[in-house]
C-alpha positions as CSV (number, residue, x, y, z in Angstrom):
1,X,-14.6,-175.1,22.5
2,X,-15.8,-178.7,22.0
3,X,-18.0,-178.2,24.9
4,X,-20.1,-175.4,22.9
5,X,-20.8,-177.0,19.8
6,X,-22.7,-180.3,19.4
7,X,-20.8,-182.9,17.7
8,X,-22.6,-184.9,15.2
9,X,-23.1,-189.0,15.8
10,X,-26.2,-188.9,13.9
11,X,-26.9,-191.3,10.7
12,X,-26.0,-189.4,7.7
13,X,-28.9,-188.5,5.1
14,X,-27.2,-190.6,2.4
15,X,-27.4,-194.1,4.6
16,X,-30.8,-193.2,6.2
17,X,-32.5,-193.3,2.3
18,X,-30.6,-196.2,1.8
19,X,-32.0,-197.9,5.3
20,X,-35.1,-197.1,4.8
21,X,-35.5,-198.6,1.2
22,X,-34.7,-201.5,2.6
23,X,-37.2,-201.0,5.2
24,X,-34.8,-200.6,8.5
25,X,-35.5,-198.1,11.3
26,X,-32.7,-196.0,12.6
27,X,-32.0,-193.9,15.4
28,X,-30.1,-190.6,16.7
29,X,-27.6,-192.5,18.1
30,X,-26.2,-195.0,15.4
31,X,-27.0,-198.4,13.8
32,X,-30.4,-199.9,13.1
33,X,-33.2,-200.6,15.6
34,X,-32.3,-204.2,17.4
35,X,-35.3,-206.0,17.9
36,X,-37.0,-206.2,21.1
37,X,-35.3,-209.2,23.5
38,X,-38.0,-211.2,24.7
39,X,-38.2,-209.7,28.3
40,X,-39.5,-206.4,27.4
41,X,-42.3,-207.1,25.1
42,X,-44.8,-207.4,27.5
43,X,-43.8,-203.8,28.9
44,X,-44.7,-202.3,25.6
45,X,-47.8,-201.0,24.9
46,X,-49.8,-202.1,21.9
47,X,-48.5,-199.1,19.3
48,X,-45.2,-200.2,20.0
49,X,-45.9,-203.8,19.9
50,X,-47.1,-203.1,16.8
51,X,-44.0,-201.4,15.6
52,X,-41.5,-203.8,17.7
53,X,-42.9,-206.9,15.3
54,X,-41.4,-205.9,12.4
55,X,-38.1,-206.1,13.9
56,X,-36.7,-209.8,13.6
57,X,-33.4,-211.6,15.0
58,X,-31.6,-211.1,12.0
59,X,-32.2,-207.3,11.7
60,X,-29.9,-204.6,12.5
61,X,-26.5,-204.5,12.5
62,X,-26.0,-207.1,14.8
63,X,-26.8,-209.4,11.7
64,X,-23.5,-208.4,10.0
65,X,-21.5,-209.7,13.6
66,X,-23.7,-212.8,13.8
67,X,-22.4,-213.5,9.9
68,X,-19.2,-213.0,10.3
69,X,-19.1,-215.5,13.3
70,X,-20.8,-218.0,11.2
71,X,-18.5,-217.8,8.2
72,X,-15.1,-217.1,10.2
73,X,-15.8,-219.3,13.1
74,X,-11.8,-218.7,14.3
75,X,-13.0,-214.9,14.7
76,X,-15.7,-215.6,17.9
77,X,-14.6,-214.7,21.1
78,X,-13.8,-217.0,23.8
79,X,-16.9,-218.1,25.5
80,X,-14.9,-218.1,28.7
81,X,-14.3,-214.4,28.4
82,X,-16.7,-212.3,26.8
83,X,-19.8,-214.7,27.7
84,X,-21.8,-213.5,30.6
85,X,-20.2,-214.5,34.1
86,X,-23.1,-214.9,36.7
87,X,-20.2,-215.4,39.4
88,X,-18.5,-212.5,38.9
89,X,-20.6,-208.8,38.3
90,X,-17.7,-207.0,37.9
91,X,-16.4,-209.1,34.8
92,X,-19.4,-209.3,33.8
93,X,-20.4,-205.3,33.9
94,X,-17.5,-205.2,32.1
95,X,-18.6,-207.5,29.4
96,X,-21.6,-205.8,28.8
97,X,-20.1,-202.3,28.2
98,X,-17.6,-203.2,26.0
99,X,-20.7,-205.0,23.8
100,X,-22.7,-201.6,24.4
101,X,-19.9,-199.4,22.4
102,X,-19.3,-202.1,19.9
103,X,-23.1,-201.9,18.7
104,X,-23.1,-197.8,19.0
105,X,-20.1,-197.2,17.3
106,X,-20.2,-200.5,15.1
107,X,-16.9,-201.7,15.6
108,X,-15.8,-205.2,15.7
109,X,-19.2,-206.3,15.4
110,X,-18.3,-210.3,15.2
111,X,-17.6,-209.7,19.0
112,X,-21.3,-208.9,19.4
113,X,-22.9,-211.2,22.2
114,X,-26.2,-212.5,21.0
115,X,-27.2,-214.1,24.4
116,X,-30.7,-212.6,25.7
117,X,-29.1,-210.2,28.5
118,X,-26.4,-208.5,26.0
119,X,-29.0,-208.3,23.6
120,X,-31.3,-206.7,26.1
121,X,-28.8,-203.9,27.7
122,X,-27.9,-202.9,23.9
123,X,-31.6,-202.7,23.2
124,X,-32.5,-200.5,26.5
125,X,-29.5,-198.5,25.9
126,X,-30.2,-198.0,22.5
127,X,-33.8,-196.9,23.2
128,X,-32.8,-194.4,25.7
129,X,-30.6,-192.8,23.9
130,X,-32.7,-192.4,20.7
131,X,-35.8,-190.8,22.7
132,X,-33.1,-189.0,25.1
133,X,-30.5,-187.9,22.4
134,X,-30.8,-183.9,23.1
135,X,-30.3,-184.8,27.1
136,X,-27.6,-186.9,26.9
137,X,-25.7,-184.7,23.7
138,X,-26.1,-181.7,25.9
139,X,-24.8,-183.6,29.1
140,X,-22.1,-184.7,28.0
141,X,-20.9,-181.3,25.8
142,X,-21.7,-179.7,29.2
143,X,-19.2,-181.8,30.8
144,X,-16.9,-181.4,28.1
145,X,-15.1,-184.5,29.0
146,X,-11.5,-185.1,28.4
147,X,-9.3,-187.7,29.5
148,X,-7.5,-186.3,32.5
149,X,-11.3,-185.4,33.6
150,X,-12.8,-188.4,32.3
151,X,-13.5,-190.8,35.6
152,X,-14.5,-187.9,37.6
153,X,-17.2,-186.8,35.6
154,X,-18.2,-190.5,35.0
155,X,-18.8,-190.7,38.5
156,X,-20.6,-187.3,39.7
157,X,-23.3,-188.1,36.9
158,X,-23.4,-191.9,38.4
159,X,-23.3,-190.7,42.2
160,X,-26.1,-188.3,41.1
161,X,-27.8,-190.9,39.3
162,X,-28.1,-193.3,42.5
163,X,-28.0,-190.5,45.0
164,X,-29.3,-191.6,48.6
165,X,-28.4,-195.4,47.7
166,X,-31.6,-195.7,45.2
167,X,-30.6,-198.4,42.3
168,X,-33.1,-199.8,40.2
169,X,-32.4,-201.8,37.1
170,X,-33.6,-198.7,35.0
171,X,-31.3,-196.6,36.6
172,X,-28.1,-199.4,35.5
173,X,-29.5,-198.6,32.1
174,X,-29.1,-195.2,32.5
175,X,-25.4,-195.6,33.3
176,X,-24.8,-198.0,30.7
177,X,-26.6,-195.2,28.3
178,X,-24.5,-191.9,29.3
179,X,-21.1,-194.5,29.1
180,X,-22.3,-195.3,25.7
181,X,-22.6,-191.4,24.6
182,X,-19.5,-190.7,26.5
183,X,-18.3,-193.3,23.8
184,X,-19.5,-191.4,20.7
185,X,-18.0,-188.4,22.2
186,X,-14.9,-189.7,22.7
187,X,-15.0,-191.3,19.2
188,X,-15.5,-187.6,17.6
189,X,-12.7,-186.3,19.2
190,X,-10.1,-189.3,18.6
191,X,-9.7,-189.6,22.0
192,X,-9.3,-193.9,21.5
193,X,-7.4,-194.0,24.9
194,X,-10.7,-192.9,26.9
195,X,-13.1,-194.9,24.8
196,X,-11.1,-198.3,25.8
197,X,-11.3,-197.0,29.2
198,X,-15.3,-196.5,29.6
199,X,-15.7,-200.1,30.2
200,X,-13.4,-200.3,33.3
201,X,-15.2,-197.2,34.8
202,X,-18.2,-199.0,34.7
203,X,-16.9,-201.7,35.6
204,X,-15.4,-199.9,38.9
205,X,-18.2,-198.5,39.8
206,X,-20.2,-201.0,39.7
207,X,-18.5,-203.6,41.8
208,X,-17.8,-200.3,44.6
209,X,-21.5,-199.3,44.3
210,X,-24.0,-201.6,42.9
211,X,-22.8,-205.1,42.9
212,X,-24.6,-205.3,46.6
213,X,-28.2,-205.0,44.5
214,X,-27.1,-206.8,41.5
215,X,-26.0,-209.7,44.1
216,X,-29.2,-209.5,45.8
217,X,-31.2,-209.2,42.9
218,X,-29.5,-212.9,41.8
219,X,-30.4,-214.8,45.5
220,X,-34.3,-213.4,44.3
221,X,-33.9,-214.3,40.4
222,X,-31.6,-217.0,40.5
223,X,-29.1,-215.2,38.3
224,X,-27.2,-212.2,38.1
225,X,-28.4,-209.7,35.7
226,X,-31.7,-211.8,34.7
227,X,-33.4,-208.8,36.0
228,X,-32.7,-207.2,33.4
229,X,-34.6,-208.7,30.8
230,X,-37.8,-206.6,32.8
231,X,-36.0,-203.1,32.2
232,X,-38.5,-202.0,29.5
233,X,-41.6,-201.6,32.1
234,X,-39.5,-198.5,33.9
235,X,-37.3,-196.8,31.4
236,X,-39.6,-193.9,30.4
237,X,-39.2,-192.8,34.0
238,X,-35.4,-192.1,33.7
239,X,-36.4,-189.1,32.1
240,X,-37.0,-187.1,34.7
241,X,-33.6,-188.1,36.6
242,X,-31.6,-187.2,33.4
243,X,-33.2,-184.0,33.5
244,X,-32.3,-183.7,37.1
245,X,-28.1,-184.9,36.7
246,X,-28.2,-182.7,33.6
C-alpha cells in the first residue's frame, strides 16, 4: 500500500555532489536553501546567522525563475494576479500556496514571487520541512491521502492544528508546510488533479477559519500578512504540535 512505504522526495546522491561543489546547501524536501528574508534574521541565533550569511539573493533555485523573468519578460505573471493582495486574504492565501509548491517541486519557477512575504512563507516552509521531514513523511503516508479523501484529511490535521481557536503565525506555517508535503506526495503518485487542488483548500480554509486573525493582525501591522516576516522567532515550537496531529 502507498500508505506503508515512504516515498522518496529526497535530492538524489548524484545532484547533492554536484550542489555541494558548487557550494549550495540542500535539504530533505527539495531545491536549494533560499536565503533568509530579512524578517527572520534577527530570530536566529548566532550559529545560524553564521550559516544564514552565506546564502545570498541570487542563491537557490529561485535564481533560475528570477532569470527567466529577466530574459523572457512576456513570461512574468500579471502583477494584478499572482502579486500579494492585502485586500483580499483569501486570494492572497491562495497566491502564496501555489508559490509554496512551485519552489518544492520546482515547477514553473519564472512564476516565483520574489516580494519579501512570498519569499518568507517559502523560506519558513522550507525550514520546517527540512528539520521536520520524518514527521511530516510519516503524517502524511499515515493518512494515505487520495483524492476522493484529500479535503477531509486536509482539514482534520488543520482543525487539529488550530484546535480551541489558537492561531498563531507559526501555526499558518505549519499549514502552509503539511500542504506543501501533501504536494510531493501527490507528485509521487501522479495524482496532478489533487496537487492543483491544495491551493484552493488552503485557500478555503483560510478565509472559513483564519482570515478573522490574519484581518486583525493587518488593523495592528498595517498590512495583511506583514506578520509574517517575524515567523522565524516561533517555529521550533511547532514541533511539539506536529507531534501531537501526527
Amino acid at each position: 500500500m502507498a500508505g506503508d512505504s515512504t516515498t522518496n522526495n529526497e535530492i538524489g546522491e548524484g545532484v547533492e555532489q554536484g550542489a555541494s561543489v558548487r557550494g549550495e546547501r540542500h535539504s530533505r524536501v527539495g531545491g536549494i536553501l533560499e536565503c533568509d528574508p530579512p524578517g527572520n534574521r534577527n530570530s536566529l541565533s548566532m550559529s545560524d546567522q553564521a550559516n544564514e550569511n552565506t546564502d545570498d539573493d541570487e542563491d537557490g533555485v529561485c535564481r533560475y525563475g528570477i532569470r527567466l523573468q529577466n530574459f523572457f519578460p512576456h513570461l512574468a505573471p500579471p502583477s494584478s494576479r499572482y502579486g500579494i493582495c492585502d485586500d483580499n486574504v483569501e486570494l492572497t492565501a491562495e497566491i502564496l500556496a501555489h508559490d509554496v509548491i512551485r519552489y518544492l517541486l520546482k515547477e514553473d519557477m519564472y512564476l516565483i514571487s520574489r516580494d519579501s512575504i512570498s519569499r518568507s512563507m517559502r523560506h519558513n516552509v522550507y525550514q520546517m520541512l527540512n528539520k521536520h521531514s520524518i514527521l511530516f513523511t510519516s503524517m502524511v503516508n499515515r493518512l494515505n491521502v487520495v483524492p476522493d479523501t484529500a479535503y477531509e484529511a486536509f482539514t482534520g490535521v488543520a482543525d487539529e492544528l488550530f484546535l480551541h481557536g489558537e492561531i498563531t503565525w507559526a501555526k499558518i506555517v505549519c499549514l502552509y508546510a503539511f500542504m506543501g508535503r501533501l504536494a510531493l506526495w501527490a507528485r509521487d503518485g501522479r495524482m496532478h488533479a489533487l496537487k492543483q487542488k491544495l491551493p484552493l483548500y488552503v485557500s478555503r480554509y483560510i478565509g472559513e477559519a483564519i482570515a478573522h486573525f490574519i484581518k486583525v493582525a493587518e488593523e495592528v501591522s498595517g498590512a495583511v500578512w506583514r506578520s509574517l516576516l517575524m515567523t522565524g522567532a516561533t517555529l521550533s515550537l511547532v514541533a511539539t504540535i506536529l507531534t501531537v496531529t501526527a
